[in-house]
GUNUDREN-897623 format. One record per residue (C-alpha): residue number from 0; residue in three letters; x, y, z. Coordinates in nm, 2 decimals. Layout:
// residues N
(NUM, "ALA", (X, Y, Z))
...
//
This chain:
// residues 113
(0, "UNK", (-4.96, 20.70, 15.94))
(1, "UNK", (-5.30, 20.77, 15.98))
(2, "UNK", (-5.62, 20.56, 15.89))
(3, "UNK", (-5.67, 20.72, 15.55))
(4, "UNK", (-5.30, 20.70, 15.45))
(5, "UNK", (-5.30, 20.33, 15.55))
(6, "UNK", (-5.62, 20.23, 15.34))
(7, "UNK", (-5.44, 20.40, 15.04))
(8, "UNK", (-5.14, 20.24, 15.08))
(9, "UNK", (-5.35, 19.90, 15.09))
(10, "UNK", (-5.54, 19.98, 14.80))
(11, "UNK", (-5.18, 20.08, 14.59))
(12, "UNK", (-5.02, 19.74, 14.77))
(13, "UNK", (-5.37, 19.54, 14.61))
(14, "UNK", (-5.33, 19.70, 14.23))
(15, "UNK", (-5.03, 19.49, 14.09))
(16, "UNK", (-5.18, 19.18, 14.22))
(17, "UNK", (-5.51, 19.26, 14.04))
(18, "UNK", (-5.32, 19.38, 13.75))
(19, "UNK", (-5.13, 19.03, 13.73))
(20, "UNK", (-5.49, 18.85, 13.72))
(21, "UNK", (-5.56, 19.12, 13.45))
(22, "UNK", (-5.24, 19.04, 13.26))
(23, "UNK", (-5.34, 18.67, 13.22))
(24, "UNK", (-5.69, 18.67, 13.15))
(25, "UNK", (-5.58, 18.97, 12.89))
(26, "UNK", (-5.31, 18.74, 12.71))
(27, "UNK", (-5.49, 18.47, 12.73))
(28, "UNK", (-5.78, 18.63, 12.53))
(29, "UNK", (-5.53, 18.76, 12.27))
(30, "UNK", (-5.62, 18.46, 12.02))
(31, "UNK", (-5.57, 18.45, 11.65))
(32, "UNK", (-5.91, 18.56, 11.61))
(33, "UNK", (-5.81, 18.90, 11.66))
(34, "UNK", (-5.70, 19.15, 11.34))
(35, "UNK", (-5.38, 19.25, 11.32))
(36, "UNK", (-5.46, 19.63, 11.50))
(37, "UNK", (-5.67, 19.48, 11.76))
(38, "UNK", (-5.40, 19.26, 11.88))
(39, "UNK", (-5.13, 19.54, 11.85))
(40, "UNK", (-5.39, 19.80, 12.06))
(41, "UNK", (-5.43, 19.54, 12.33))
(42, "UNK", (-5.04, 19.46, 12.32))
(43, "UNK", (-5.01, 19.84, 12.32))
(44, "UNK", (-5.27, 19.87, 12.64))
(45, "UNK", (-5.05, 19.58, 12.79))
(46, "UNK", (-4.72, 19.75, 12.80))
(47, "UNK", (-4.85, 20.08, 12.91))
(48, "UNK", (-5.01, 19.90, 13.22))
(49, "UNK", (-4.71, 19.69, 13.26))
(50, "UNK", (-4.49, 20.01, 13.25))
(51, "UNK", (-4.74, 20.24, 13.53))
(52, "UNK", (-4.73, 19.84, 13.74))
(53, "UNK", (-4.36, 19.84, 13.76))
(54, "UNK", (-4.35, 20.20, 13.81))
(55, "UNK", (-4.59, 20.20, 14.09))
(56, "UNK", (-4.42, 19.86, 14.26))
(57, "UNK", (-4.07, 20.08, 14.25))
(58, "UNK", (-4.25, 20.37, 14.45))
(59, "UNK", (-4.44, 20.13, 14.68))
(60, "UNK", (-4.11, 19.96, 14.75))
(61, "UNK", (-3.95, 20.32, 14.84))
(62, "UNK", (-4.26, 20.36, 15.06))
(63, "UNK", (-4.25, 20.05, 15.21))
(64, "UNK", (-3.85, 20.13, 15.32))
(65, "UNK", (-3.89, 20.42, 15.45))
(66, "UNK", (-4.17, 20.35, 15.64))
(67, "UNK", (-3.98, 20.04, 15.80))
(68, "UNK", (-3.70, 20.23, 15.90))
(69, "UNK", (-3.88, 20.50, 16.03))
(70, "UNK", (-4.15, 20.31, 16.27))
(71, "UNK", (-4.09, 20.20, 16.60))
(72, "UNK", (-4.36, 19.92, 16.50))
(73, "UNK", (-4.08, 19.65, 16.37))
(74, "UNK", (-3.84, 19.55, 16.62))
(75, "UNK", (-3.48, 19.63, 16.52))
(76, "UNK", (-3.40, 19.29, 16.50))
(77, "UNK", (-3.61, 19.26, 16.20))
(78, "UNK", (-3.55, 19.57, 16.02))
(79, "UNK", (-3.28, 19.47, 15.82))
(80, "UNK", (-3.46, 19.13, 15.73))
(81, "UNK", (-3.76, 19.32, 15.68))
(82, "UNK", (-3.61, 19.53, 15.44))
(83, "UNK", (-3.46, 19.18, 15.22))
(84, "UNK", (-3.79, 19.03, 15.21))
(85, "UNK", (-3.95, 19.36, 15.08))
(86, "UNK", (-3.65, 19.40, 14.83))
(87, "UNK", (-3.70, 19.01, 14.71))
(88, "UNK", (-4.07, 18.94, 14.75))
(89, "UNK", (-4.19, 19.26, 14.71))
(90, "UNK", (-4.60, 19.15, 14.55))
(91, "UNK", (-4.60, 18.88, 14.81))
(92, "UNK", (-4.42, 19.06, 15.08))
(93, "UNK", (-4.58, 19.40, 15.08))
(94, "UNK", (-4.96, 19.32, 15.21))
(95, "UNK", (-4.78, 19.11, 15.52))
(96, "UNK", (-4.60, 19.41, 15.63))
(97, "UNK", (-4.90, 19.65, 15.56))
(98, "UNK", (-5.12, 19.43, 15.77))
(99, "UNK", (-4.88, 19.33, 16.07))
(100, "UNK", (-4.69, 19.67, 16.09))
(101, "UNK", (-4.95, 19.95, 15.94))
(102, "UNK", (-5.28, 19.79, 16.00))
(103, "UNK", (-5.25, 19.62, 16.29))
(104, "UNK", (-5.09, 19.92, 16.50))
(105, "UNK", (-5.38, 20.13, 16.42))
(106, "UNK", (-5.64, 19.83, 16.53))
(107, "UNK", (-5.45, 19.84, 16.92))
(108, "UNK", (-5.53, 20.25, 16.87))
(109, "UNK", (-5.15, 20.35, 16.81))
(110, "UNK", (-5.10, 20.56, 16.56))
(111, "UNK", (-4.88, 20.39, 16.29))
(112, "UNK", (-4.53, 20.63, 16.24))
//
């Protein structure tokens, strides 16, 4: 993986986390000083985002599994466990991976595969 291809794949990795911080402050807001239409566009906005989050958080998983078992950058002794942490704590688990088996392999000036 090249340079470019890694600092996309951070940025995707980053958007659910900032969508959860989104989510709250968004549902927090949704008070009962709101009209009925207002609160049912922002609900509407809400699902929609929800919808594309989870969508893009099934794709980075696929990404994130494929990569693993395709790089020589996690020993094969972690693979497997690799792949369970990915599977359970994707959000959480994602930006480690990206930054100890993406990143840091293109720091040492390897090319991430």
């Amino acid at each position: 993986m090249n340079r470019s291809a890694a600092i996309l794949l951070a940025i995707a990795t980053a958007l659910p986390i900032v969508y959860i911080f989104y989510f709250f402050t968004a549902f927090d807001s949704m008070n009962g000083q709101m009209t009925q239409e207002e609160m049912q566009a922002k609900f509407d906005l809400l699902f929609r985002l929800h919808l594309g989050t989870m969508a893009l958080m099934v794709g980075l998983l696929v990404i994130y599994i494929a990569y693993l078992f395709k790089t020589e950058n996690v020993p094969k002794d972690k693979k497997v466990l690799w792949a369970v942490v990915l599977f359970l704590g994707n959000i959480l688990a994602m930006p480690v991976f990206w930054f100890l088996y993406v990143w840091k392999p293109l720091q040492r000036g390897g090319v991430a595969t």
